[in-house]
TIMARLUM-66815 format. One line per 4 residues: number of its first residue (from 1); for each residue x, y, z of N, C-alpha, C. Coordinates in steps of 0.02 Angstrom, whole numbers, plus 50000, padded with zeros to 5 digits. Layout:
N
NUM) X,Y,Z,X,Y,Z,X,Y,Z | ...
***
This chain:
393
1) 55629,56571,65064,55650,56638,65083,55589,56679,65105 | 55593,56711,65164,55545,56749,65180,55515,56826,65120 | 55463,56806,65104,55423,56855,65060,55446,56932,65087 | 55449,56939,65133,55476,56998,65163,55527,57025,65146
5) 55575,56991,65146,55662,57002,65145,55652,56996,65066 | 55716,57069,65047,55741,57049,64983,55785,56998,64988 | 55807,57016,64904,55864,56951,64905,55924,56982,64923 | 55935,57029,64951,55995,57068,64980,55979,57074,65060
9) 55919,57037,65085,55898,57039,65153,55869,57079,65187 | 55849,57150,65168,55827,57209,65180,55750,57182,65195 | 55733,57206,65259,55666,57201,65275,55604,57245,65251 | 55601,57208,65187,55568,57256,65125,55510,57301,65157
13) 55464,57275,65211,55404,57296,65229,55424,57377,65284 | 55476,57361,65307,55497,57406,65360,55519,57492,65288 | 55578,57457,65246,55598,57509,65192,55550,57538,65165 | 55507,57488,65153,55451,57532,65089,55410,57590,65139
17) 55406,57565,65192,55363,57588,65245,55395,57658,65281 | 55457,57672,65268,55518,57729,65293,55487,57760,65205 | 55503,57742,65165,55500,57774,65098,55451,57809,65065 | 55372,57779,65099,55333,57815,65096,55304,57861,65142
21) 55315,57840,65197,55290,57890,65256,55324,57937,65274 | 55382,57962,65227,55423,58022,65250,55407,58091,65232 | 55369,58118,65266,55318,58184,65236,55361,58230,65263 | 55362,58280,65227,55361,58361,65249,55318,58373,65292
25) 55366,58370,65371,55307,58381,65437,55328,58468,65436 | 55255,58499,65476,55270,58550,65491,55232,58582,65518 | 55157,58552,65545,55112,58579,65595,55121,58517,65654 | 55168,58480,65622,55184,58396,65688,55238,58415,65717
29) 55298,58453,65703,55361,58462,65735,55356,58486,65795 | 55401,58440,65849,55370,58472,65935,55411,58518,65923 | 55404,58572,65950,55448,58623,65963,55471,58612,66019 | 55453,58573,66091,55454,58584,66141,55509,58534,66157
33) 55520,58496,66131,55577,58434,66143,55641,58444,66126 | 55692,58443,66182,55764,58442,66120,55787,58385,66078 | 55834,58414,66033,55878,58369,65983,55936,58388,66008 | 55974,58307,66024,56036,58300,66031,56077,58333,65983
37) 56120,58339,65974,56191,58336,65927,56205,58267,65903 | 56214,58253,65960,56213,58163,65946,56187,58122,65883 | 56095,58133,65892,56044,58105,65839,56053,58160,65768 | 56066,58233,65796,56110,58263,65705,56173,58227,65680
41) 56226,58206,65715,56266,58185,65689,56262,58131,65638 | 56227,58069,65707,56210,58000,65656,56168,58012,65609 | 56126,58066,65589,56073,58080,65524,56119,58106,65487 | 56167,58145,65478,56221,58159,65433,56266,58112,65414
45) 56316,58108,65459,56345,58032,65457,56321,57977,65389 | 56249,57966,65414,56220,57919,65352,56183,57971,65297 | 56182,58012,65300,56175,58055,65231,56214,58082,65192 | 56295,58051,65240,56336,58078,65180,56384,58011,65145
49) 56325,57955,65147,56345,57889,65118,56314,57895,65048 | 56268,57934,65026,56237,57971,64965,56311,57977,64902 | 56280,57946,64865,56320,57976,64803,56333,58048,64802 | 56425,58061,64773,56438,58108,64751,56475,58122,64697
53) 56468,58167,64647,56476,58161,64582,56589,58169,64596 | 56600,58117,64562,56671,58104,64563,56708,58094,64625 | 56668,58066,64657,56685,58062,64749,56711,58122,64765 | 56675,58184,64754,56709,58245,64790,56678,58247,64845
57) 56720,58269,64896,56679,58275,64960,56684,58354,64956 | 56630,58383,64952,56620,58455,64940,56564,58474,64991 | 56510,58429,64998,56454,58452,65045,56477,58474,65120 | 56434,58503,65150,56452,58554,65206,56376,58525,65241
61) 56389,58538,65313,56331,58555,65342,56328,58588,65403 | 56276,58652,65410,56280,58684,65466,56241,58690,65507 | 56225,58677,65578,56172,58670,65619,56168,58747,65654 | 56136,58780,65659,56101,58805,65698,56064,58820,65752
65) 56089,58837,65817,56065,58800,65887,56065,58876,65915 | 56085,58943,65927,56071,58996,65948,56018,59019,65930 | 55977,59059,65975,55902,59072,65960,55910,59124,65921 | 55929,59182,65938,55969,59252,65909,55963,59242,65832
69) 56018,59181,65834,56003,59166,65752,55949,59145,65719 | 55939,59095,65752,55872,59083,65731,55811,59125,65708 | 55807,59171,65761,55764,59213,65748,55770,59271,65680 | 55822,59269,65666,55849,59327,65606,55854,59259,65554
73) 55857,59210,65541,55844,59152,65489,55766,59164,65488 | 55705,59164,65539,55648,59168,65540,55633,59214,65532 | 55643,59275,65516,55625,59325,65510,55634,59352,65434 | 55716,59328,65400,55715,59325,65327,55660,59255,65286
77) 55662,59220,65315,55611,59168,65299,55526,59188,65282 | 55503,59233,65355,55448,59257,65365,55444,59333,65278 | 55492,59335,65286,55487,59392,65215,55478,59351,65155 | 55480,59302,65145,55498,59264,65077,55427,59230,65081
81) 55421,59205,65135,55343,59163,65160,55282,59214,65158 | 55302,59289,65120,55226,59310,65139,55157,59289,65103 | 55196,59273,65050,55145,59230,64990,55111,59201,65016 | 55122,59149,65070,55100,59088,65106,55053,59103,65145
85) 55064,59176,65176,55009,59194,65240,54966,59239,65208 | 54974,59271,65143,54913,59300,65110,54856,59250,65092 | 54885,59182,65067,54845,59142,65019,54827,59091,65085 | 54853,59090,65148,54806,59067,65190,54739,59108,65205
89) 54744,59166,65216,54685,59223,65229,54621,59195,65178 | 54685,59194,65106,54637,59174,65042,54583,59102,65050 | 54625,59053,65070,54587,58998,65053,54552,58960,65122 | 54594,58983,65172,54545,58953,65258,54464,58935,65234
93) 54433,58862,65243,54382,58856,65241,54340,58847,65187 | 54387,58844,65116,54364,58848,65079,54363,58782,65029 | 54399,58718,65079,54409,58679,65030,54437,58647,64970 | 54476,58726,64965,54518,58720,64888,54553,58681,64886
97) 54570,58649,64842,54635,58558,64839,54690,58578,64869 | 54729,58659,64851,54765,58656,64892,54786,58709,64992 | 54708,58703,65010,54721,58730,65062,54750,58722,65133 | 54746,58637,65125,54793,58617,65173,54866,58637,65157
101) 54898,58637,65099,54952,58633,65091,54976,58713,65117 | 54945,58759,65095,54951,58815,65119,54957,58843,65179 | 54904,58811,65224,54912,58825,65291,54936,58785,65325 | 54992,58734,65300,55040,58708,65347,55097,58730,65316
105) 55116,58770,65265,55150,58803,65247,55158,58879,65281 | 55086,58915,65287,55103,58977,65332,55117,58955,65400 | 55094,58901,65449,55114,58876,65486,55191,58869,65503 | 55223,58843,65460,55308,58853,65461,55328,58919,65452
109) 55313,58962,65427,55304,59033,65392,55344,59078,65491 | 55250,59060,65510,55261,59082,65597,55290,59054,65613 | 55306,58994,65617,55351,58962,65678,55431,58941,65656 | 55470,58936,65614,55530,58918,65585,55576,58922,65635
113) 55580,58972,65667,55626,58992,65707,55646,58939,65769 | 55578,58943,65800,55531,58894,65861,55585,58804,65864 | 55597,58785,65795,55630,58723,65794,55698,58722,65834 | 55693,58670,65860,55761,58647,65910,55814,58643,65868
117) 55815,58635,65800,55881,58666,65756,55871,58679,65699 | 55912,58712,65657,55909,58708,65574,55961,58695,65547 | 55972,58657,65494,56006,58616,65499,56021,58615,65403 | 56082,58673,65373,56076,58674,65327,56125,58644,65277
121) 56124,58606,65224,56142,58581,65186,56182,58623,65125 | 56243,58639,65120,56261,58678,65079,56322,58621,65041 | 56352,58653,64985,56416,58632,64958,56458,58676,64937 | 56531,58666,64932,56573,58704,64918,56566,58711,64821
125) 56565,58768,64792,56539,58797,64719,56499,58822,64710 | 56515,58850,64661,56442,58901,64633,56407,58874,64569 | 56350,58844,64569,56307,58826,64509,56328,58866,64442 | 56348,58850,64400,56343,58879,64336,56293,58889,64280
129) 56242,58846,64303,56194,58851,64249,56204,58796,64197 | 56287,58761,64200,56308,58755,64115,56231,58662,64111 | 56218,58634,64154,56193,58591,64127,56229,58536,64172 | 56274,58548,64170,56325,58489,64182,56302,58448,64246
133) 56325,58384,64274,56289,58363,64346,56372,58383,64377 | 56342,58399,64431,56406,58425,64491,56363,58441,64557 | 56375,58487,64568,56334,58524,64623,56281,58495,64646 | 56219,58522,64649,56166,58488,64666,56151,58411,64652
137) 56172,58385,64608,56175,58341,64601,56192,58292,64645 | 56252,58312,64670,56272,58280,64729,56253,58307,64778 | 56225,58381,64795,56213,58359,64876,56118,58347,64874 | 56095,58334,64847,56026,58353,64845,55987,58270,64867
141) 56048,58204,64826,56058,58145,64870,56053,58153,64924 | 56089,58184,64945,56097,58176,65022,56060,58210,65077 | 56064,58281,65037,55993,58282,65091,55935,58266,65110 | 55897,58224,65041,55861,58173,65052,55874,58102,65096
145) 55932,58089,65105,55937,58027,65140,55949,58073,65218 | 55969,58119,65226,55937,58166,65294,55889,58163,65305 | 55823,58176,65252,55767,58168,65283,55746,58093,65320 | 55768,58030,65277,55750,57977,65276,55769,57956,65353
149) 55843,57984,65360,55891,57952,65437,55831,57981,65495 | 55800,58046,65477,55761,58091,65538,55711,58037,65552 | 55659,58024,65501,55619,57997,65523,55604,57920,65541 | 55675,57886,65513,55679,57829,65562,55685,57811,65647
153) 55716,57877,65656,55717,57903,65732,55676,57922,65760 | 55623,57956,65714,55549,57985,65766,55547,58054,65746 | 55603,58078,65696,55585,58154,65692,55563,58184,65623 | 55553,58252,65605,55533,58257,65556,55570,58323,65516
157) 55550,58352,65470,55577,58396,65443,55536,58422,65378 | 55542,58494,65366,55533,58504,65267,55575,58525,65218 | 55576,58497,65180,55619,58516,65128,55610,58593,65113 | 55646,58646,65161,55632,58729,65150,55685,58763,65115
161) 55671,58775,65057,55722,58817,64993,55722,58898,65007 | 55639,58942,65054,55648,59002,65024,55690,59041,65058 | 55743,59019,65102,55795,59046,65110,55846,59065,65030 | 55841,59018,64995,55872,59034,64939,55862,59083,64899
165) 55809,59118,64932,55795,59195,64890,55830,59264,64962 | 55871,59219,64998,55880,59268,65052,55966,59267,65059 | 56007,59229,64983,56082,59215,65016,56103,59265,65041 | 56140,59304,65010,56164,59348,65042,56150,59369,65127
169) 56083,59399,65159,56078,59403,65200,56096,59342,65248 | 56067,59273,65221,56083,59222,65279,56173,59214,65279 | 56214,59236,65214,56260,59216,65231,56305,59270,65288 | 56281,59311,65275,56305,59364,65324,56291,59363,65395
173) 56235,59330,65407,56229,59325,65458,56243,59251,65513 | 56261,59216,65469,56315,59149,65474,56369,59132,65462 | 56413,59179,65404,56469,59190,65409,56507,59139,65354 | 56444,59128,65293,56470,59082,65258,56510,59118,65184
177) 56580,59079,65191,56604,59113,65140,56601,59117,65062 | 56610,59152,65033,56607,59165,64963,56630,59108,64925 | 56590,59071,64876,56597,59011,64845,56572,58939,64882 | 56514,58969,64905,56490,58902,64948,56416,58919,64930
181) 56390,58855,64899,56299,58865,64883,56278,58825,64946 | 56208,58864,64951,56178,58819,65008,56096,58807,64972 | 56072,58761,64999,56029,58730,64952,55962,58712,64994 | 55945,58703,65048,55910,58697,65094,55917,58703,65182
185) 55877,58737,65213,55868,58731,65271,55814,58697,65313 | 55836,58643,65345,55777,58590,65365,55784,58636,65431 | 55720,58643,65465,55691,58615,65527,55705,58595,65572 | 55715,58549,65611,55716,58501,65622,55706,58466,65715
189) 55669,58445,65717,55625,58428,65782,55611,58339,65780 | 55594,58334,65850,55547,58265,65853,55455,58295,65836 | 55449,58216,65770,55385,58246,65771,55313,58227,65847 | 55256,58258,65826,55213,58217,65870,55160,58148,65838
193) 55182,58119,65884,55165,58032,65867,55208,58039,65768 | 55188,57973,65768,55218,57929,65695,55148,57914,65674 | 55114,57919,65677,55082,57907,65614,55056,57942,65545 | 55114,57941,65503,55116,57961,65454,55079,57911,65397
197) 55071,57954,65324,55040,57903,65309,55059,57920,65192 | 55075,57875,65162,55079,57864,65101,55053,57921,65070 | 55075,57969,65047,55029,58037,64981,54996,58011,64947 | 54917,58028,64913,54922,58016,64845,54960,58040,64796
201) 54992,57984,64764,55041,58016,64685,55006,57952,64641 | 55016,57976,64561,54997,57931,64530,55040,57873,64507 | 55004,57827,64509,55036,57765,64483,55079,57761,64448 | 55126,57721,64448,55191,57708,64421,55159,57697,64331
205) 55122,57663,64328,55089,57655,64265,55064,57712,64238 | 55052,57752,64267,55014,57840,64228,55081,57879,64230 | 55135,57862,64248,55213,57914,64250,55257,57914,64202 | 55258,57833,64179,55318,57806,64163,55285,57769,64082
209) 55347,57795,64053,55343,57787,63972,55395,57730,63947 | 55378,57703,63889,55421,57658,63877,55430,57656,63799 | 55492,57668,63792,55524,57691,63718,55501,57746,63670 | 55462,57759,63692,55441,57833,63682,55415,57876,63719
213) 55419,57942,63723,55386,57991,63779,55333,57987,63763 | 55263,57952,63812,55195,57963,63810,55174,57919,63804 | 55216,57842,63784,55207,57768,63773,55187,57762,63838 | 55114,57710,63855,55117,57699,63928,55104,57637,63920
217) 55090,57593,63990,55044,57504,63980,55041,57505,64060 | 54983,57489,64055,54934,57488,64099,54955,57428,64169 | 54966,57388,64148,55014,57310,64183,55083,57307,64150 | 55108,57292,64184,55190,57255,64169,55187,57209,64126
221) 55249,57208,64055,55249,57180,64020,55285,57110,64052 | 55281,57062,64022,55311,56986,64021,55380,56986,63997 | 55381,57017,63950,55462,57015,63912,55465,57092,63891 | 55454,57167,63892,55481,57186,63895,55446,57235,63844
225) 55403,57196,63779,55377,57248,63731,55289,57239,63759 | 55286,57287,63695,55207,57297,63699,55162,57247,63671 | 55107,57248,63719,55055,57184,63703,54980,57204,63732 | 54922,57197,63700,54866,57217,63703,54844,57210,63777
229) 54869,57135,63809,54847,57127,63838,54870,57159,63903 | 54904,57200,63903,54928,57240,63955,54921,57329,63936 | 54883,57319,63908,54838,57401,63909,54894,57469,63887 | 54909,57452,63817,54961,57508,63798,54913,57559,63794
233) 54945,57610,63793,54904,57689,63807,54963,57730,63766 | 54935,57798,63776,54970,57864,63753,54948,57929,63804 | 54991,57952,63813,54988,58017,63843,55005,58074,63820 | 54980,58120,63823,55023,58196,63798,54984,58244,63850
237) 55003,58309,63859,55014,58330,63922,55043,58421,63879 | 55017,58464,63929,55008,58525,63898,55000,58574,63951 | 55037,58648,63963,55017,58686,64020,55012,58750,63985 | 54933,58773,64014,54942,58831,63992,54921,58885,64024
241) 54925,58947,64001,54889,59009,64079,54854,59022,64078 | 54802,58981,64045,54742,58999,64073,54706,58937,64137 | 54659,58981,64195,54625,58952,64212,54616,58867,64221 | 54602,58836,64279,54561,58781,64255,54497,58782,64228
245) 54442,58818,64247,54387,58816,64225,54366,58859,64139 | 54421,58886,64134,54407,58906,64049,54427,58835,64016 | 54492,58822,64040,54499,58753,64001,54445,58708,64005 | 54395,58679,64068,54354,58643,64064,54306,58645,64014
249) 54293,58724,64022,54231,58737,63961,54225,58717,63875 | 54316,58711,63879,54347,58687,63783,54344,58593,63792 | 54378,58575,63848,54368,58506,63837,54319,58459,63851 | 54261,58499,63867,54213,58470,63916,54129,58456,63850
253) 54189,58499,63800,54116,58517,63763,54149,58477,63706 | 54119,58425,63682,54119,58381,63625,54118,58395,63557 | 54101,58480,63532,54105,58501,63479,54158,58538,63455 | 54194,58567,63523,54232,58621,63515,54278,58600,63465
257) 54296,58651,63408,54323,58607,63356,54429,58610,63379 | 54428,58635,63447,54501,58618,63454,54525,58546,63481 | 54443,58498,63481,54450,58434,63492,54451,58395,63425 | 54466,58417,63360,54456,58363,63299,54520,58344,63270
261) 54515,58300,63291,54586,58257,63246,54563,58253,63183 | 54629,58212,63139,54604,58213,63058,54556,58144,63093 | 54544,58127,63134,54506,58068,63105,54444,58073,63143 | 54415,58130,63192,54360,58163,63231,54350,58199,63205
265) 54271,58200,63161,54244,58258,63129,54175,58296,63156 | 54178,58259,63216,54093,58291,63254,54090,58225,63289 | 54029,58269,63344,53987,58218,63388,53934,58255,63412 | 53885,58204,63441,53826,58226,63475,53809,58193,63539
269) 53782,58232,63582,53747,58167,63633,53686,58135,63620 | 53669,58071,63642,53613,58067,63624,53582,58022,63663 | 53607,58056,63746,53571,58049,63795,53544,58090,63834 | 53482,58092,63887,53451,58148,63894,53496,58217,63939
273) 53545,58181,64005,53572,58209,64035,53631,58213,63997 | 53646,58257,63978,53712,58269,63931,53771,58263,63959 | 53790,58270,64017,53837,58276,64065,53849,58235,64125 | 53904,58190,64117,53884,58146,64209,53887,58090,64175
277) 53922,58052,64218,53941,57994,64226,53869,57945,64189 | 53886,57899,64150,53830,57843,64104,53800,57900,64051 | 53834,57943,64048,53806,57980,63974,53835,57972,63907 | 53802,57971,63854,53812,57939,63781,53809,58005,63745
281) 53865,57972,63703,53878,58044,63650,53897,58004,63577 | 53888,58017,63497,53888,57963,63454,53962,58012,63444 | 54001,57972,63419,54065,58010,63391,54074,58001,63309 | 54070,58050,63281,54088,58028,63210,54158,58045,63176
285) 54208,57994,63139,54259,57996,63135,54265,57983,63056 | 54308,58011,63027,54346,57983,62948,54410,57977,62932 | 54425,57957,62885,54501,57928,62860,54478,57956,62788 | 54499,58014,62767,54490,58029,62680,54510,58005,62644
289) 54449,58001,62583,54461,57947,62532,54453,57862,62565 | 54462,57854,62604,54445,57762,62658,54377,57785,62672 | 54362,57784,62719,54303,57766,62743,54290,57825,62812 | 54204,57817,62824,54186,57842,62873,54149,57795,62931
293) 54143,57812,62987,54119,57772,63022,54093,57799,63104 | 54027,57782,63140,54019,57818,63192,54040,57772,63263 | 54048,57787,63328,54077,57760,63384,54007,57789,63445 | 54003,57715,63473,53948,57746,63524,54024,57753,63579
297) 53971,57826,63623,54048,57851,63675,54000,57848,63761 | 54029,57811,63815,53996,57811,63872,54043,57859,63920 | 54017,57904,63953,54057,57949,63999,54047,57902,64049 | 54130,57903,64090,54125,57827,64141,54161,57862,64179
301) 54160,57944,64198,54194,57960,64242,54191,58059,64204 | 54163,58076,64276,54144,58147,64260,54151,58202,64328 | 54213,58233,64349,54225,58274,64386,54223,58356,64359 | 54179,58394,64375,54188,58479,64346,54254,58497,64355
305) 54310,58515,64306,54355,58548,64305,54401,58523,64329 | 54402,58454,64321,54453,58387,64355,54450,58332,64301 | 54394,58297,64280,54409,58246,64259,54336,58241,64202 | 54373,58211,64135,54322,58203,64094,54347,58123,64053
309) 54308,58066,64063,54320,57989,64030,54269,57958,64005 | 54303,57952,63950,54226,57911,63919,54274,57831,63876 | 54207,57813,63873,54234,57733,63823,54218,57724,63771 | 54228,57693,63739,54230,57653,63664,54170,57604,63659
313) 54117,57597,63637,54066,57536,63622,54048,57504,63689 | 54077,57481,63735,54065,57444,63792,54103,57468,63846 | 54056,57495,63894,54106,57524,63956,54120,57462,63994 | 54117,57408,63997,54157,57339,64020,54199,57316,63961
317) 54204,57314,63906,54248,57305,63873,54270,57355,63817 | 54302,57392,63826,54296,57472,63782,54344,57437,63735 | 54312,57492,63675,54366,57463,63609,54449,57524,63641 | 54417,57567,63670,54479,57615,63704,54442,57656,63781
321) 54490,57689,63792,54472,57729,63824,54508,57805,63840 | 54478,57846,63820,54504,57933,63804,54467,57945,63892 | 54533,58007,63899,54516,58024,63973,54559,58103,63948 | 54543,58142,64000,54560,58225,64009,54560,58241,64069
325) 54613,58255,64104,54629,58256,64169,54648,58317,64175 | 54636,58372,64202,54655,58437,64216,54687,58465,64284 | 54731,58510,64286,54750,58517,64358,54774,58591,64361 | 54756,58624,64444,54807,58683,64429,54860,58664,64429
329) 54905,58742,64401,54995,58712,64392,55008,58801,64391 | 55038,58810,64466,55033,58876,64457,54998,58937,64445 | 54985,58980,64389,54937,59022,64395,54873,59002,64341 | 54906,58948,64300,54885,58911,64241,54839,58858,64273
333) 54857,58817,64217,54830,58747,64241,54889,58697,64172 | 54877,58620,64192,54911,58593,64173,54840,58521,64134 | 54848,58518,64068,54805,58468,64025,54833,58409,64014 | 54801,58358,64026,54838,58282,64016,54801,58263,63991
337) 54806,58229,63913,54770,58199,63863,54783,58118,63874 | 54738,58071,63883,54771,58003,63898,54728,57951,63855 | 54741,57880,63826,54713,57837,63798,54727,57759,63811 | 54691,57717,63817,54717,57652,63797,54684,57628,63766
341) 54706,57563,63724,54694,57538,63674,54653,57481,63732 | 54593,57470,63695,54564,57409,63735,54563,57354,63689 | 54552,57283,63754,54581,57212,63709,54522,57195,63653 | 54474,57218,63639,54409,57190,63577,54384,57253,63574
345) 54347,57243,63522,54294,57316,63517,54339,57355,63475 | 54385,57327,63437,54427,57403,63393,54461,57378,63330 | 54485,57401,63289,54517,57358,63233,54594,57369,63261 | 54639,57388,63314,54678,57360,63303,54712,57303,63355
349) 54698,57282,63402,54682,57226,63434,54700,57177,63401 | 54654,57137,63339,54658,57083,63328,54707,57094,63252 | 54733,57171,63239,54779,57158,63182,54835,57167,63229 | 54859,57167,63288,54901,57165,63316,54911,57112,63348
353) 54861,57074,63351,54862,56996,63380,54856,56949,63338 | 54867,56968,63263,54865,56907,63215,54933,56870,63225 | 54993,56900,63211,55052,56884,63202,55093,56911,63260 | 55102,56865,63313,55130,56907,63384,55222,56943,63385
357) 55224,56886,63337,55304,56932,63342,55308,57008,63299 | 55237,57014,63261,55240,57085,63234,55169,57123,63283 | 55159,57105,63361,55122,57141,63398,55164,57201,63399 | 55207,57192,63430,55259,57255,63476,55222,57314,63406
361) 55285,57278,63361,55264,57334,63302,55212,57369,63279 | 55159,57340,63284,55093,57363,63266,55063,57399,63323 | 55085,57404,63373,55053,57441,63436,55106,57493,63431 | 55181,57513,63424,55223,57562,63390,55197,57590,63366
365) 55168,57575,63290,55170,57616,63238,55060,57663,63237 | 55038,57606,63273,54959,57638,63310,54959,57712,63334 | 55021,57683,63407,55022,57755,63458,55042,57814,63431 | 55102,57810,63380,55134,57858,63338,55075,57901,63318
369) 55040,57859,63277,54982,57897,63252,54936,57956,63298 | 54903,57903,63346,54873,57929,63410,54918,57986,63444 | 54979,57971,63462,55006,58049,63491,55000,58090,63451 | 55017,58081,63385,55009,58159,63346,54962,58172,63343
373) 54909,58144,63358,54842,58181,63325,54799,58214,63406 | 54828,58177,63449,54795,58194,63528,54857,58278,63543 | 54927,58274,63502,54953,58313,63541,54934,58384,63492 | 54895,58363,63432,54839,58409,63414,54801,58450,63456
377) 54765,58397,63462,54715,58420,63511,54729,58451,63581 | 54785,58445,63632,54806,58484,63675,54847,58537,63647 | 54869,58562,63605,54891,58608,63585,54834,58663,63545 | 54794,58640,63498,54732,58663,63494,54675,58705,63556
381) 54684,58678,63609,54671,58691,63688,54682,58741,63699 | 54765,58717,63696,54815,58790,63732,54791,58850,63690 | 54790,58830,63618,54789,58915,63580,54737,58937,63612 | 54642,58908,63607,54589,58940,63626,54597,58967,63674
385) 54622,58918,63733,54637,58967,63814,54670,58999,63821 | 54725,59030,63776,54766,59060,63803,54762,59123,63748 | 54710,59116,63702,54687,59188,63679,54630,59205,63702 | 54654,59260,63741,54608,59307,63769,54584,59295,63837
389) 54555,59340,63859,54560,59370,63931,54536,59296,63994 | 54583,59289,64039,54586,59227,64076,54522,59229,64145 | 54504,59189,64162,54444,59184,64196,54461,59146,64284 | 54454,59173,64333,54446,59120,64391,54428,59066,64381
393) 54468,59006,64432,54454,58956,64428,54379,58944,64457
***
């Protein structure tokens, strides 16, 4: 069987290749080219092969092709988008992580209107709030497989919501009646050229938990549980309003005591450059009433106000490895506490590898430990940063 083809025949290389390259275009959209009716139809058509909750056919869709209108859609748009064109002024030139995103965002901001259609996705109901799946649920499928149909054709689109802070006006001025949600307005154009290209997102292995929230493993298991040799980890994860760079200053510093678990009671460096990648810090840890014991620590990865990793005894074979990943998240920032257990260099390794049918278990009842005491420590974080007065990033 060709490596290519699933076992359902699907030309895996072509799918994966539609699946990742489908970006939110919006400094690529020609404005200058038309769109058939035709090529909207067949992109609907197959977007409304999308699951719908109890086979209701409830979804709606309305195109937009008068300029008139358009221009009064772009113009409530342009009110909702001013955020977008202040914080371009803000960040032009400056490099910030997210300044591209911004100024291809004020970019759509000016031009929305300019697109050869818009093309909006609504359903018949009104959201309730209660929880329940209905509504969005079902059309939110589908307008994703809209995007997917566009750009197999050559065209592009963005997923644009801030009409949704404008119903009323857009419905008035489209004529949509009372008891109908609408949920997005795409775009929608041929883009210029195809070459699009994969986002960074993180690995399926840094996302995805297994039997517990924060359980991670590093490689794919063989059968299904946990095993050393596939790099079980823990995660916990924390957002708070302060700053990225106040937060850096609490996790960055090895004493701060909102880093001590019951079993971290201090550390020191006790290398000359204190900071930066191949720097050594001794860690000292206890178990009361058991025993005490110290850990040499190698920083194996050191970004200001992004990234802080160090290892366990051997940075080629770490008995673990503790990492602190920071990010903005809004006006805040967002803390990710992360670990794995490494295969030698630790005591529990080889008490988890004595007796394999009681591995799973013994790597269970490890992490248990480890999340509570790490989701310590990001919560410990949050209190310091988030008492008292917040600082620029």
């Amino acid at each position: 069987m060709n490596r290519d083809l699933s076992e359902s025949g699907f030309d895996l290389k072509q799918i994966d290749r539609l699946l990742t390259t489908t970006r939110a275009v919006r400094k690529r959209l020609d404005f200058a080219r038309d769109v058939t009716d035709d090529v909207i139809f067949e992109c609907i058509d197959l977007a409304e092969q999308a699951p719908t909750g109890g086979n209701d056919a409830s979804r709606r869709w309305l195109v937009i092709r008068d300029q008139g209108l358009k221009d009064q859609l772009g113009s409530l748009y342009a009110e909702v988008g001013t955020l977008f064109l202040q914080a371009r002024g803000r960040l032009e030139g400056t490099g910030h992580p997210k300044e591209h995103v911004v100024s291809s965002s004020a970019y759509l901001v000016d031009n929305f209107s300019k697109a050869p259609a818009l093309v909006i996705c609504a359903i018949w109901g009104l959201h309730d709030n209660s929880g329940r799946p209905g509504l969005f649920d079902s059309a939110i499928p589908s307008a994703w497989s809209f995007n997917l149909a566009l750009r197999s054709r050559g065209l592009g689109t963005a997923y644009a919501t801030m009409l949704n802070n404008k119903t009323a006006e857009v419905s008035k001025i489209l004529g949509i009646p009372n008891g109908v949600t609408t949920l997005v307005c795409f775009p929608v154009a041929y883009t210029i050229g195809q070459e699009f290209s994969p986002a960074p997102r993180r690995p399926a292995s840094n996302i995805t938990y297994f039997d517990q929230w924060g359980f991670t493993r590093e490689l794919p298991s063989a059968d299904g549980s946990a095993r050393i040799q596939d790099g079980p980890g823990v995660v916990t994860e924390i957002d708070t309003d302060a700053r990225p760079r106040k937060v850096w200053e609490v996790i960055s510093d090895i004493n701060m005591p909102a880093l001590f678990s019951n079993e971290f009671v201090g550390a020191e460096w006790v290398s000359q450059d204190q900071t930066g990648v191949g720097s050594r810090f001794t860690g000292r840890n206890s178990i009361p009433g058991l025993r005490d014991w110290e850990t040499e620590c190698i920083v194996t990865e050191w970004v200001e106000r992004q990234v802080f990793e160090w290892r366990i005894t051997d940075p080629d074979n770490p008995g673990a490895i503790w990492r602190f990943d920071l990010a903005e998240q809004g006006t805040g920032s967002r803390l990710r506490f992360s670990m794995v257990i490494g295969k030698e260099n630790n005591g529990t390794a080889p008490r988890a590898q004595e007796d394999p049918s009681r591995e799973n278990a013994v790597l269970f009842e490890r992490r248990l430990i480890h999340k509570s005491n790490m989701q310590r420590v990001v919560e410990g974080v949050k209190t310091l940063v988030d008492d008292g007065p917040n600082v620029d990033q």
